[in-house]
C-alpha positions as CSV (number, residue, x, y, z in Angstrom):
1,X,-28.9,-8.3,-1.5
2,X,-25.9,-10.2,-1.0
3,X,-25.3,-11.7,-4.2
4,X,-25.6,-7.8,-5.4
5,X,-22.2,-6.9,-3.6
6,X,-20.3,-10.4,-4.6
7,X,-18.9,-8.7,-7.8
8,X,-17.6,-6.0,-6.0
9,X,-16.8,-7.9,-3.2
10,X,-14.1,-10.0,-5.5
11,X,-13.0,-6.8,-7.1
12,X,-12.0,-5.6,-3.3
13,X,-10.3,-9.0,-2.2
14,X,-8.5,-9.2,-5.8
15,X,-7.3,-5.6,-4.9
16,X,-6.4,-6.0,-1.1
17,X,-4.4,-9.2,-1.9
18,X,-2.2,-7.1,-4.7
19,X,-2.0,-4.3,-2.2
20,X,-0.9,-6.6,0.5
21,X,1.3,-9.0,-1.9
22,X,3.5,-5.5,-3.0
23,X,3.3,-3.3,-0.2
24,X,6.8,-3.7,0.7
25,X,7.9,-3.5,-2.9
26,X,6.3,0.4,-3.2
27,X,8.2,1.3,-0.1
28,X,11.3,-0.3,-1.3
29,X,10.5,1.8,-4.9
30,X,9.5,5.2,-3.2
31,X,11.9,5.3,-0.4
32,X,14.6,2.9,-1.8
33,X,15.6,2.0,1.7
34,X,16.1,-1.8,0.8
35,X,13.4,-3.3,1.5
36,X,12.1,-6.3,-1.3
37,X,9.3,-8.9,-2.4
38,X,8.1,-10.9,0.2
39,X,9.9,-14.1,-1.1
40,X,13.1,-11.9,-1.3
41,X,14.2,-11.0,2.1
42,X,11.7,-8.2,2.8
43,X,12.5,-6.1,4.8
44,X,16.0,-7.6,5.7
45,X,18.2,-4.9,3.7
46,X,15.9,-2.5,5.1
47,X,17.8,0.8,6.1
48,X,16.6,0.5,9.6
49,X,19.0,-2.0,10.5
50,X,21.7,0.2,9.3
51,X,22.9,2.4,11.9
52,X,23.7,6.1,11.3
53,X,21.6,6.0,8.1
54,X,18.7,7.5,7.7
55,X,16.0,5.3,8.2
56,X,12.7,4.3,6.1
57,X,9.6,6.2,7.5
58,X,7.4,3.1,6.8
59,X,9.7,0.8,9.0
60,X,11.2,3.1,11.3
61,X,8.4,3.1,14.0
62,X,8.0,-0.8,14.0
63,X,5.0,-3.1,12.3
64,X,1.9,-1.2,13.8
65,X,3.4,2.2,12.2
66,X,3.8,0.4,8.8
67,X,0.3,-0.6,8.9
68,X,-1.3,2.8,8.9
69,X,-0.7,3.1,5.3
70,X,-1.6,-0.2,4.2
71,X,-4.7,0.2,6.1
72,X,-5.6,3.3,4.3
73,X,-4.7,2.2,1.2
74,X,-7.0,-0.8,1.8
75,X,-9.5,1.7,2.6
76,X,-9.7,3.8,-0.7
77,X,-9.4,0.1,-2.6
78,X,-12.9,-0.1,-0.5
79,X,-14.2,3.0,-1.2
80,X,-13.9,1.9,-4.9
81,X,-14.9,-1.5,-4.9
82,X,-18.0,-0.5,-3.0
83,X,-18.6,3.0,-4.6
84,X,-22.8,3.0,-5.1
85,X,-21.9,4.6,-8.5
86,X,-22.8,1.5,-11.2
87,X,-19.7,0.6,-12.9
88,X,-18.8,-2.4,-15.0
89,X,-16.2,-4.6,-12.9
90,X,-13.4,-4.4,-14.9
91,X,-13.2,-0.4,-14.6
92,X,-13.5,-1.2,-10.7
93,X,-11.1,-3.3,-10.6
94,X,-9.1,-1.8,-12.7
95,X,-9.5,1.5,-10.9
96,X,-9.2,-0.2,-7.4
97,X,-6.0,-1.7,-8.2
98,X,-4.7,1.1,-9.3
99,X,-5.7,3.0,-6.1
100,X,-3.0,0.9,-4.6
101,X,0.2,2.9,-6.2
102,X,-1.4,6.2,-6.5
103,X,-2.7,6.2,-2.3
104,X,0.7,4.6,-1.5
105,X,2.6,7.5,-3.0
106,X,0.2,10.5,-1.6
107,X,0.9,8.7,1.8
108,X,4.7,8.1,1.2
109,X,4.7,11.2,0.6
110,X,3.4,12.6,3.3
111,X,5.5,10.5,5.7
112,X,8.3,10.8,4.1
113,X,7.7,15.2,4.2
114,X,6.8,14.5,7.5
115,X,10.3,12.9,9.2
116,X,12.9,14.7,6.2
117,X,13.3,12.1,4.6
118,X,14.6,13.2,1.3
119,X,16.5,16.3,3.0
């Protein structure tokens, strides 16, 4: 049973790990508040630590709020990866990773709607 779900289990970790490697670089993309790669700064030209600017919904409410849409991006890279529906691994993994831009903009979105972002 195990060695049923390893496929799938590399097409989830394989996934995650882009999701995780460029989930600053979306919200830098979507909200353009500063915030870069991992190896460049982060989230150290973030608008947050501007004051009197309007400030990134992903970064304005700490680590833990920031996490809610990684986490749920995570989780429909999951739902994919582990989907009972037979499908050849490339087109889950391909689909999968491309559940990462897609879910992060429906949820930027929504945060972003949310606080007034874009007014």
């Amino acid at each position: 049973m195990i060695a049923r779900h390893w496929p799938n289990t590399l097409v989830f970790a394989a996934a995650a790990t882009i999701a995780s490697l460029f989930f600053i670089n979306l919200c830098g993309t979507i909200f353009r508040c500063g915030c870069a790669s991992l190896w460049s700064g982060a989230d150290a030209h973030c608008n947050i630590h501007l004051a009197g600017s309007r400030h990134c919904p992903w970064c304005m409410h700490g680590p833990v709020a920031s996490a809610v849409p990684w986490v749920l991006i995570v989780a429909a890279q999951a739902a994919i990866s582990f989907w009972q529906r037979p499908m050849p691994a490339g087109v889950r993994l391909v689909s999968a990773v491309t559940a990462f831009p897609v879910t992060g903009a429906l949820i930027a979105l929504a945060y972003g709607l949310a606080v007034g972002y874009w007014k």
